[in-house]
Structures are given as structure tokens and as C-alpha cells.
C-alpha positions as CSV (number, residue, x, y, z in Angstrom):
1,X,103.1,108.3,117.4
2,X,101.1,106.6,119.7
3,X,101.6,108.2,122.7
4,X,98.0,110.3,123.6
5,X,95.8,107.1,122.4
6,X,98.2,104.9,124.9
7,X,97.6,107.7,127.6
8,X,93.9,107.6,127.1
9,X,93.6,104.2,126.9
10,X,95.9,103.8,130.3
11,X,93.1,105.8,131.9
12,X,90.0,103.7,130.5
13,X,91.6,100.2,131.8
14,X,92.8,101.5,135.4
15,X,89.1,102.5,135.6
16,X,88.0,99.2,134.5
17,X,90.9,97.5,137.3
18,X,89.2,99.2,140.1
19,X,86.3,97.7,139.7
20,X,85.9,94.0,140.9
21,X,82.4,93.8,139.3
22,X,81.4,94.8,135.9
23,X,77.9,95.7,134.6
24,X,76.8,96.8,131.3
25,X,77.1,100.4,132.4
26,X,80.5,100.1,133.4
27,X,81.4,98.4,129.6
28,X,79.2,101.0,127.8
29,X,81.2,104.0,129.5
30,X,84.6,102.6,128.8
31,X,83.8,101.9,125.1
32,X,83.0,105.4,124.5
33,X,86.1,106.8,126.3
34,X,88.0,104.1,123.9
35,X,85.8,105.1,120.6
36,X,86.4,108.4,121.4
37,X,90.3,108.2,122.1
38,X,90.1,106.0,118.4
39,X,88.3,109.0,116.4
40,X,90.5,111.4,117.7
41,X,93.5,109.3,117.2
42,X,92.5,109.7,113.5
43,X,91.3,105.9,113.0
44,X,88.1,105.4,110.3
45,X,85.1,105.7,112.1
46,X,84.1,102.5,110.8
47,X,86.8,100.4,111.9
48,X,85.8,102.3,115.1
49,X,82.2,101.2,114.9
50,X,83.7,97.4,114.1
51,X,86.0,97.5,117.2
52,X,83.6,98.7,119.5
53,X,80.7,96.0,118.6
54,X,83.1,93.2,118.6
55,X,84.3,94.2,121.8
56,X,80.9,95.0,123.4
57,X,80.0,91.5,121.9
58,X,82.5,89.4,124.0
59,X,82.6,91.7,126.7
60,X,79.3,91.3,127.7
61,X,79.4,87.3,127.5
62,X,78.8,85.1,130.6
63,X,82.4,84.2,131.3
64,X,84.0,87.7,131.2
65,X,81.2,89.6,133.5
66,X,81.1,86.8,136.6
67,X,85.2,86.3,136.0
68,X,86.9,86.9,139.4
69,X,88.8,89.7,137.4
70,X,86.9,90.9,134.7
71,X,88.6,94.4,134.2
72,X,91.7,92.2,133.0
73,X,89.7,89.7,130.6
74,X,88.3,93.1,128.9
75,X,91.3,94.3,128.2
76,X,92.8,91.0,126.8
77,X,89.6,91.4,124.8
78,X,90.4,95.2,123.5
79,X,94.0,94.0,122.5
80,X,92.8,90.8,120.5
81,X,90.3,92.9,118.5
82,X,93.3,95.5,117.7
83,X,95.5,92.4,116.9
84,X,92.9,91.8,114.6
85,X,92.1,95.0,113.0
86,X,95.9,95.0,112.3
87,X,95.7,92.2,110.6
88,X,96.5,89.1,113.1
89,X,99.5,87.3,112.4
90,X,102.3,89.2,110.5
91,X,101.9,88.6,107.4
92,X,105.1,87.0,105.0
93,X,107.0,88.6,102.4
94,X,106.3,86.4,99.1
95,X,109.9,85.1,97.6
96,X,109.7,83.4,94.0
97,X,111.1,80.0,93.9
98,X,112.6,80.5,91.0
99,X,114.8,84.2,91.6
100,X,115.1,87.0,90.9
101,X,111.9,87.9,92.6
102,X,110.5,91.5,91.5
103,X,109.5,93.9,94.2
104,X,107.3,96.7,93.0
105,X,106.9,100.0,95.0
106,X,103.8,102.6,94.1
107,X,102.3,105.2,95.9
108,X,102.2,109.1,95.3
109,X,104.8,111.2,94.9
110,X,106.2,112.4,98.3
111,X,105.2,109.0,100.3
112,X,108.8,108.1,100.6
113,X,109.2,105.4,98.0
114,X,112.7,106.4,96.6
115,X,113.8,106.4,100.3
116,X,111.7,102.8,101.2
117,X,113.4,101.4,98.2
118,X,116.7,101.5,99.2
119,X,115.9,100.7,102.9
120,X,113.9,97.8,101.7
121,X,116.9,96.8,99.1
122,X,118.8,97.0,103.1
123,X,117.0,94.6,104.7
124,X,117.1,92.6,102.4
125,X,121.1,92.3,102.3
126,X,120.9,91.8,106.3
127,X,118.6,88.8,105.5
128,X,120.8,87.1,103.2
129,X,119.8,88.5,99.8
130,X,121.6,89.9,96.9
131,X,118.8,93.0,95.7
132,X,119.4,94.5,92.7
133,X,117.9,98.5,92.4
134,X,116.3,100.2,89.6
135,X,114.0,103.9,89.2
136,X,111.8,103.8,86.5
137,X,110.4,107.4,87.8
138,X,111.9,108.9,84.4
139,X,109.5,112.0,84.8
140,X,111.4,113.5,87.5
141,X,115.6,113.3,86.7
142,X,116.2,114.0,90.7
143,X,114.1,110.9,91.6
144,X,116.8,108.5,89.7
145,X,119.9,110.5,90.9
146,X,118.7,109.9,94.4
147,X,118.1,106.6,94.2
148,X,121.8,106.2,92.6
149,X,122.9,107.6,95.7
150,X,121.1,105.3,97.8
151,X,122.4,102.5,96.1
152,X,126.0,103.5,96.2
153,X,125.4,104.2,100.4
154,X,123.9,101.0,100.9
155,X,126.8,99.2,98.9
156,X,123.9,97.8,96.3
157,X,123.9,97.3,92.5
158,X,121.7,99.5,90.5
159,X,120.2,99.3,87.2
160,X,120.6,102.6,84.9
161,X,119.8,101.4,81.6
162,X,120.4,103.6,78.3
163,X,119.3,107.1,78.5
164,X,115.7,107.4,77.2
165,X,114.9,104.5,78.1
166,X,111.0,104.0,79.2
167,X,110.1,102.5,82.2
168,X,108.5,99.2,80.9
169,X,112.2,99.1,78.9
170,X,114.1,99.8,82.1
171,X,112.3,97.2,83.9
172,X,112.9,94.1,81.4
173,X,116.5,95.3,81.3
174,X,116.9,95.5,84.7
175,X,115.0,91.9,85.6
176,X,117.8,90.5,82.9
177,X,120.9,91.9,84.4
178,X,119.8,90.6,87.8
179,X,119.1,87.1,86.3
180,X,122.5,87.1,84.2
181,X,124.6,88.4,87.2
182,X,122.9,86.3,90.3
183,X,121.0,88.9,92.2
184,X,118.3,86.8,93.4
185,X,115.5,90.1,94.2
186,X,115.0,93.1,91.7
187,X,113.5,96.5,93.8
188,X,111.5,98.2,91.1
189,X,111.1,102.1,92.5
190,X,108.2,103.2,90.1
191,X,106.9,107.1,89.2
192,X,104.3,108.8,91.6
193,X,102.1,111.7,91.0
194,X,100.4,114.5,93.5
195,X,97.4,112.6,92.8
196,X,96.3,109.9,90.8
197,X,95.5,110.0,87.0
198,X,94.7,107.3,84.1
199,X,98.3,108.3,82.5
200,X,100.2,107.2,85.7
201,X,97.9,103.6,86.2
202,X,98.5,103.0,82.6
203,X,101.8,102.9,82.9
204,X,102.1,101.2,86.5
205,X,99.4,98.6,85.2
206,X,101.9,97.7,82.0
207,X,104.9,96.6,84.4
208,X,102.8,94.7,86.4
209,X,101.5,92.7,83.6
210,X,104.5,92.0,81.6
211,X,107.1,91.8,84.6
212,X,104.5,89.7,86.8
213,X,106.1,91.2,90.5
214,X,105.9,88.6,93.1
215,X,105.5,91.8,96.0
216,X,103.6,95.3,94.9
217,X,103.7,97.7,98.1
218,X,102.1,100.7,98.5
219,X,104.0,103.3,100.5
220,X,101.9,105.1,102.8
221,X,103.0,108.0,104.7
222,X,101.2,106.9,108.0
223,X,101.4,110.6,109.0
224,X,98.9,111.7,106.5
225,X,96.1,109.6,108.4
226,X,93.3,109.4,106.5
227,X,94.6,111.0,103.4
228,X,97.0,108.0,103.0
229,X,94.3,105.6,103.3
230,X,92.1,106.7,101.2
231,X,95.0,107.1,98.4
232,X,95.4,103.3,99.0
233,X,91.7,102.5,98.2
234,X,92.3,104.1,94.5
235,X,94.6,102.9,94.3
236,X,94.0,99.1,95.2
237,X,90.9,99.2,93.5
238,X,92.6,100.3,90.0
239,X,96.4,98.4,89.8
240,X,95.5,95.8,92.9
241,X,98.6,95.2,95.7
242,X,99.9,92.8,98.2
243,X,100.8,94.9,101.2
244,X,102.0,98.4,102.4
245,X,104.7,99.9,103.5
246,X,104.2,102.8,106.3
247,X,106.7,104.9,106.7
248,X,107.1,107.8,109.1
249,X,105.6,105.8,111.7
250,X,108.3,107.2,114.0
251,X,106.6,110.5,113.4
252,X,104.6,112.5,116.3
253,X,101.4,112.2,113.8
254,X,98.2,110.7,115.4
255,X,98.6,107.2,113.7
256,X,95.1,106.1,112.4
257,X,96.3,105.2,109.1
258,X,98.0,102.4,110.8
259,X,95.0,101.1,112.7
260,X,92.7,101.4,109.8
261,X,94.5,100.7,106.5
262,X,94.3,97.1,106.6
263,X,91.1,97.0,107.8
264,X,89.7,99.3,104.9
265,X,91.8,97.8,101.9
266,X,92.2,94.3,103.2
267,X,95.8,93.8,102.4
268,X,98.0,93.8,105.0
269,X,100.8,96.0,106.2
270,X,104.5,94.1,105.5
271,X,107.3,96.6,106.9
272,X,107.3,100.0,108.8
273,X,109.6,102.9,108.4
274,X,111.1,103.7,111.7
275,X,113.7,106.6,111.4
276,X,115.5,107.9,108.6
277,X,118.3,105.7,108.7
278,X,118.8,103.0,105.7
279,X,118.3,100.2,108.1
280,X,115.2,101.7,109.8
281,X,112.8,99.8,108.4
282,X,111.2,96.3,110.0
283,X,108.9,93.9,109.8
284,X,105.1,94.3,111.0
285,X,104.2,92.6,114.0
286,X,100.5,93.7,114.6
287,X,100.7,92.0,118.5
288,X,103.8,94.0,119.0
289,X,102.4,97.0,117.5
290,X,99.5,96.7,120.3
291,X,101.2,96.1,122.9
292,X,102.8,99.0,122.8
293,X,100.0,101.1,122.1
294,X,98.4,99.2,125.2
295,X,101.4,100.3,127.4
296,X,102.9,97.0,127.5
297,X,105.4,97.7,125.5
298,X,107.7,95.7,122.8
299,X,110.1,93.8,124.9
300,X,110.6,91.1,122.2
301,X,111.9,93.8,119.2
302,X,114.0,95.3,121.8
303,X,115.5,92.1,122.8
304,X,116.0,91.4,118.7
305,X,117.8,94.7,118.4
306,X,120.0,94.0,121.3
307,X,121.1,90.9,119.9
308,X,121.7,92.0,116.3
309,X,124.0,95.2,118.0
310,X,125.5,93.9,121.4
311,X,128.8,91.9,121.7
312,X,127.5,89.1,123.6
313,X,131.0,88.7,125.4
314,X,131.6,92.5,126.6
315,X,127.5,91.7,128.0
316,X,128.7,89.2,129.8
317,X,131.5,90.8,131.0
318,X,129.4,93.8,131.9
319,X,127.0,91.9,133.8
320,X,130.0,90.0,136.0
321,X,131.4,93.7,136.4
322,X,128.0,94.8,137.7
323,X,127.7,91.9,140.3
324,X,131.0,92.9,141.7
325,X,129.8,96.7,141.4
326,X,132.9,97.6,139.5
327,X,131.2,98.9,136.6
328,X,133.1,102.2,135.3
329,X,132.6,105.2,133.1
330,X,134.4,103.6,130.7
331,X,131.6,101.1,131.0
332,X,129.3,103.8,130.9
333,X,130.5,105.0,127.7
334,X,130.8,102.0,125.9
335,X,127.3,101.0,126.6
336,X,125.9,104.0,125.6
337,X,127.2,103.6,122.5
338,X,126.0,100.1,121.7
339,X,122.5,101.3,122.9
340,X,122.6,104.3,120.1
341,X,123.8,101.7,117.5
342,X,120.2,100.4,118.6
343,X,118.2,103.5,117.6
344,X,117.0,106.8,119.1
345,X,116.7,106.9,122.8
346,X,112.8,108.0,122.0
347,X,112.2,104.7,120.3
348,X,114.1,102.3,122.7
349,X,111.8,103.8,125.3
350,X,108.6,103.8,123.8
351,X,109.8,99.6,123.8
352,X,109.8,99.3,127.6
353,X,106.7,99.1,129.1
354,X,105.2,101.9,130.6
355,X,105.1,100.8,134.3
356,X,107.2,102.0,137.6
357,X,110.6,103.4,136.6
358,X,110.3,102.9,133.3
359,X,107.5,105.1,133.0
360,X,109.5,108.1,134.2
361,X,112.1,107.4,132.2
362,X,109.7,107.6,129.3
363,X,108.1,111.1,130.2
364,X,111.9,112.3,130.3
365,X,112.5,114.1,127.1
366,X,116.2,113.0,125.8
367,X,118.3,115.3,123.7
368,X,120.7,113.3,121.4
369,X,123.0,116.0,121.6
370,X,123.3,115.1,124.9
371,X,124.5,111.4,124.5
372,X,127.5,113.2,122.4
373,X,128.6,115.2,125.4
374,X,128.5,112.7,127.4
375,X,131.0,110.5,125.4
376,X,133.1,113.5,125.3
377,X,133.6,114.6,128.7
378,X,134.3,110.7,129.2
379,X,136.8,111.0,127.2
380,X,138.7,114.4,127.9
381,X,139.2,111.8,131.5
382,X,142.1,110.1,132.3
383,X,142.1,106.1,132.5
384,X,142.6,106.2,136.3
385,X,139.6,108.6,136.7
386,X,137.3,106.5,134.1
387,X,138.2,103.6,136.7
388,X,137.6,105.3,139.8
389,X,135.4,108.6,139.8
390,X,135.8,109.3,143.3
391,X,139.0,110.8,143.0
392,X,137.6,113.2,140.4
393,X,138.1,116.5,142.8
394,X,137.4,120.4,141.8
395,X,140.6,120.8,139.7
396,X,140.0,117.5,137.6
397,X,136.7,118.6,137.0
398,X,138.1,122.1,135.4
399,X,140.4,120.2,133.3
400,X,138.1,117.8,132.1
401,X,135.2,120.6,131.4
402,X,137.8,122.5,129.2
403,X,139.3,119.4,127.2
404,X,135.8,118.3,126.1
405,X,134.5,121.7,125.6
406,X,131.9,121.8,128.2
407,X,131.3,123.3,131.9
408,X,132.2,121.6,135.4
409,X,128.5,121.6,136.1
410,X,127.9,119.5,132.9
411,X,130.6,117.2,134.4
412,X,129.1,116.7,137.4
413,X,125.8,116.6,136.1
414,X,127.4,113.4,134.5
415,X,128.7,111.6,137.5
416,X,125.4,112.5,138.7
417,X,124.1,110.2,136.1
418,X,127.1,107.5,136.2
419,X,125.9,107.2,140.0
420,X,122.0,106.9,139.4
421,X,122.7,104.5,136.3
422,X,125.0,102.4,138.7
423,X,121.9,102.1,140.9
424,X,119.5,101.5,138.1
425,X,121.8,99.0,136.6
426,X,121.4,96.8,139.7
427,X,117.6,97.2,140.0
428,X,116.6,96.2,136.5
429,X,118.9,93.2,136.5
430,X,117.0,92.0,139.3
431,X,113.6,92.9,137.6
432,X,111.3,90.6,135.7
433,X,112.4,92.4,132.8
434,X,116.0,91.5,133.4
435,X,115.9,88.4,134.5
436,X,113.8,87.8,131.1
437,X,116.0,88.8,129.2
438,X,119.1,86.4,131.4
439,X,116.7,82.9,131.1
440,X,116.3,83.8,127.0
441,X,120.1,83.5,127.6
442,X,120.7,87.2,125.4
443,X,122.5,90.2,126.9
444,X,121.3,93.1,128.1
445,X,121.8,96.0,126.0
446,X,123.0,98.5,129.1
């Protein structure tokens, strides 16, 4: 979502790096080339005018402009002011002490919040919860069904009440069952409209004072920019909320409803949408979020998929395998399926930072497709050529491109690969971001 602000921004601080003295001039012309690269990434231009004089502000100080390398303490400076217009520190999720907990999502129709509902009811299984589901949206039949779907995908109880029901009457009944059957949160999916009208508030401002929700997220669809944020405003200013939900954010949008929405409503942005998948949604991190956008990259939520999808004892075992240099294409295959189990290659990627090697591999666009190709030509192998793909000859490769469907110049394209990842293997183990990853004592997810 990120990717031409990154670029730009790339551009401004290797300018800023070249120089080992700053002046005022030098500050002035790389605060417009970042205003600029802010407006066009669709960010309000008055969380634009904010940033900028905060940044001027402390960039011009004593300390930073006779530092020995000033070009670095500016940018440390631009990435604590976006910290900051993100919200700072990630901001909790608010539990009632006494369950079930109610969870209210609101937001117009289309924004995603059947989908967020169930992904949110997701997470919070994975984090040791017992969620209960229920739609109020009793306006639009297909909005309920949907949601039933979810629930039954996910493995999660929902609440269907009697037919007829309204939604203040679905959502008493509903915060009951959970508290008679030991489901300690209650996801309340609410009704949306194309825009927002005194019939739809009414209705939305009811449950909120007679179930008392202990979370109300607005779901944003963060490609909609400004649209989305100025939704939020209304709506803010009319039922009041405790945080957002973006979703989309995978999306190849321009992203300024990210970078502004906080900063415009003052409530803070709790979880992201990530993919389509149930369990693509995560927790904010605003210095993570930066980093990223900064080209640093996100080597912490990487490492925390890694752990939650790699065996830690076939890492190991890959790792001793790789010191030895006898790692295989069986190796090959099995790791690339534990790195899809971590996402799309487009978002493990955009995770590493966007320096030597893995820069290129970032520019490289990856077809999916391809990843299932690869598994099956791997497969349409023998175990002795798995183990040894030296003694893969012309006739092996014609057997193997007709048993998994494909051409012998798709297979070697693949040994191609197997060779160069061999090499790359043994590279990034020895790289900071390998070793990293070794002294945090976690596996490496390839």
C-alpha cells in the first residue's frame, strides 16, 4: 500500500545522507519533497501541515544541525513524528473484568464489517477466548446468512435468535446466551448504510446504551482514503467509538486514511485487515507500521509469524542441514510451504527491509501460481532425485515435466532456483538479519 511514499521518501533521506552538513535550505527542500510525497499519498493536508512543523521544529535545533551525522538524526526525527501521528504506542484492546465483554462493530455498508467480525471473533480464539457471534444487520437477510457462514468456517458459536427479532432484542439475547453458556466475548456485527442517516444512529445509539460495549470499532476501508476518514468523523462525533479497524490495508490504494485517521478523530487504530483470510487480521503497531513505510522494514512481525507457523525442530534441523550444505528439494519444498502458511509472498516481503538483496527480491513480482508448480514438479520427482539433483539428466527431466503437468524448461527453471536459494540460504544465515533472528533463539522461516 505503501510502496511509492516508501520510494519517495528513500529518495529524500539518501539526499539528506550525502550531506555531512545540514543548513536550513537543505531541511526546507527535503520537507517539501516529504509534504509533497504525504499529499499525494492521500494523507490530510493538515496532519501534513502538523508533521512538517514538528519536524522543521526539532530539525532545526542545536544538537541535530552541528551532530556529526545529521542526515541520520533527521530521519529518526521524521519516523518519531509518524510514530506519533499513528498514535505512539499500540494501543490495548479493553477486556471487561467481569465477561462476556461486548464488541461492537459500525461503519457503512461495504467497509467489511461482516467479514472483520468473524476475523476478529478468530483472533480472538488464537488468543485464548471463547467469542460468541451475532448480526443484528436485519435489513439486509444476506448480511446474517453470511455471517452464519463465517461462524460455522471459523468453528465459532453464533447467535440467531427468533425470526423477527429486532436488533436491540437480538443483542440482549445474544449477551444472555454467552453469559449462560461461558463464552467470555460477544462480537456484535451491527447494520450499515451507503451513507449515514438519523434512522441508522438511532438504532446503533440504543445498543450502545442498553448493552454498554466495552470495545465500539469503526471499520474503515483504508482504501477509500479520505472518504473513510471523513465517514469516521460523523460518525465519531454522533454514536462516539474506541478504535478502528482498517481493513484492506493489504490493498495497492495510496494509504492516507492510515496516516491521518487517528490523527483527525483522535481514537486510535486497534487491528488491521491484511488479506482475505479469516486469520488475516493483527494488531496495530504504529512503529512497525513506520518502519516499514521508512524502508526498514518489520522484522519483529515477521519473526512473530515465523514462530506461530514453523516447527521449531525441522528449523533446527534445517539449519544443521544447511551447515553441512545438504539441504535438498525436499527441503525446498517443505519450506516453501511453511513460508505460504505465513502469508502471501507480497507481504512477507514488503517485511524485510528494503536494502541489498532484499531489495531485489522485493522489486521481483511473485505469481502464487507459481509456488504451486513448484511443489508439484517436486513432487512428480523420485526420492533419490529430491536428494541429489545432480543426477537429474535430459530424460528425468521429460518424465518429471509430464507427471506434474508442466515443461522441462519450467523444471529447470526450478533447479535454477533450488541452486540460487542454496546460495541465498547460506548468505542470509550469516547476515545481521539471520544471525538476529539465531541470538532471539527462534527459527528461521526458510
Amino acid at each position: 500500500m505503501f510502496e511509492t511514499l516508501t520510494e519517495k521518501l528513500q529518495r529524500v533521506f539518501k539526499n539528506l545522507r550525502g550531506e555531512g552538513r545540514l543548513t536550513e535550505q537543505h531541511i526546507d527542500a527535503a520537507l517539501k519533497e516529504i509534504r509533497i510525497a504525504l499529499l499525494e499519498a492521500d494523507v490530510n493536508f493538515k496532519v501534513v501541515k502538523q508533521f512538517t512543523d514538528a519536524v522543521r521544529e526539532k530539525a532545526m535545533g542545536q544538537e541535530v544541525m552541528q551532530a556529526l551525522s545529521p542526515g541520520q538524526q533527521v530521519i529518526k526525527i521524521v519516523h518519531d513524528e509518524l510514530v506519533e501521528i499513528l498514535g505512539g504506542a499500540h494501543a490495548r484492546v479493553n477486556f471487561s473484568s467481569q465477561p462476556p465483554t461486548a464488541m461492537m462493530l459500525v461503519g457503512l455498508q461495504g467497509s467489511g464489517k461482516t467479514t472483520s467480525s468473524g476475523k476478529l471473533a478468530k483472533w480472538l480464539v488464537k488468543n485464548g477466548h471463547r467469542p460468541m457471534l451475532v448480526s443484528v444487520d436485519v435489513y439486509r437477510p444476506a448480511a446474517r446468512e453470511q455471517l452464519k457462514v463465517i461462524a460455522r468456517d471459523i468453528d465459532v458459536k453464533i447467535w440467531e435468535g427468533q425470526a423477527g427479532e429486532a436488533p436491540l432484542a437480538l443483542c440482549e439475547g445474544a449477551l444472555r446466551e454467552a453469559r449462560n453458556t461461558g463464552h467470555d466475548v460477544l462480537v456484535i456485527d451491527t447494520a450499515g448504510r451507503l451513507h449515514i442517516d438519523e434512522a441508522l444512529m438511532q438504532e446503533l445509539w440504543q445498543i450502545k446504551e442498553k448493552i454498554h460495549p466495552h470495545e465500539i470499532l469503526f471499520v474503515a476501508d483504508a482504501m477509500l482514503g479520505q472518504d473513510a476518514v471523513r465517514s469516521a468523523q460523523q460518525f465519531h462525533a454522533q454514536l462516539g467509538f474506541t478504535g478502528f479497524i482498517l481493513t484492506k490495508m493489504d490493498g495497492d490504494a495510496r494509504g492516507g486514511a492510515a496516516l491521518s485517521i487517528k490523527q483527525v478523530t483522535g481514537q486510535p487504530v486497534k487491528f488491521v485487515g491484511t488479506g482475505e483470510k479469516y486469520d488475516a487480521l493483527e494488531l496495530f503497531h504504529p512503529d512497525r507500521l513506520v518502519s516499514r513505510i521508512m524502508g526498514m522494514g518489520d522484522v519483529l512481525s515477521l519473526i512473530e509469524k515465523a514462530v506461530e507457523v514453523v516447527d521449531e525442530k525441522k528449523a533446527r534441523e534445517l539449519e544443521a542441514k544447511i551447515r553441512k550444505d545438504s539441504f535438498t528439494l525436499e527441503d525446498f519444498r517443505d519450506q516453501l510451504k511453511q513460508i505460504r502458511k505465513m502469508g502471501t509472498l507480497d507481504q512477507i516481503l514488503g517485511m524485510l527491509p528494503s536494502v541489498g538483496p532484499f531489495k531485489e527480491m522485493q522489486k521481483a513480482k511473485v505469481d502464487e501460481k507459481e509456488l504451486v508448480r513448484i511443489e508439484a514438479i517436486i513432487n512428480s520427482m523420485t526420492p533419490k532425485e529430491r536428494r541429489n539433483h545432480q543426477i537429474i539428466n535430459g530424460s528425468r527431466r521429460k518424465r518429471i515435466a509430464k507427471g506434474s503437468g508442466t515443461t522441462v524448461q519450467e523444471v529447470n527453471q526450478l533447479l535454477k532456483q533450488y541452486v540460487q536459494t542454496q546460495k541465498m540460504m547460506k548468505s542470509m544465515k550469516n547476515s545481521f538479519f539471520g544471525k538476529r533472528m539465531k541470538g532471539m533463539k527462534l527459527p528461521m522461516p526458510f
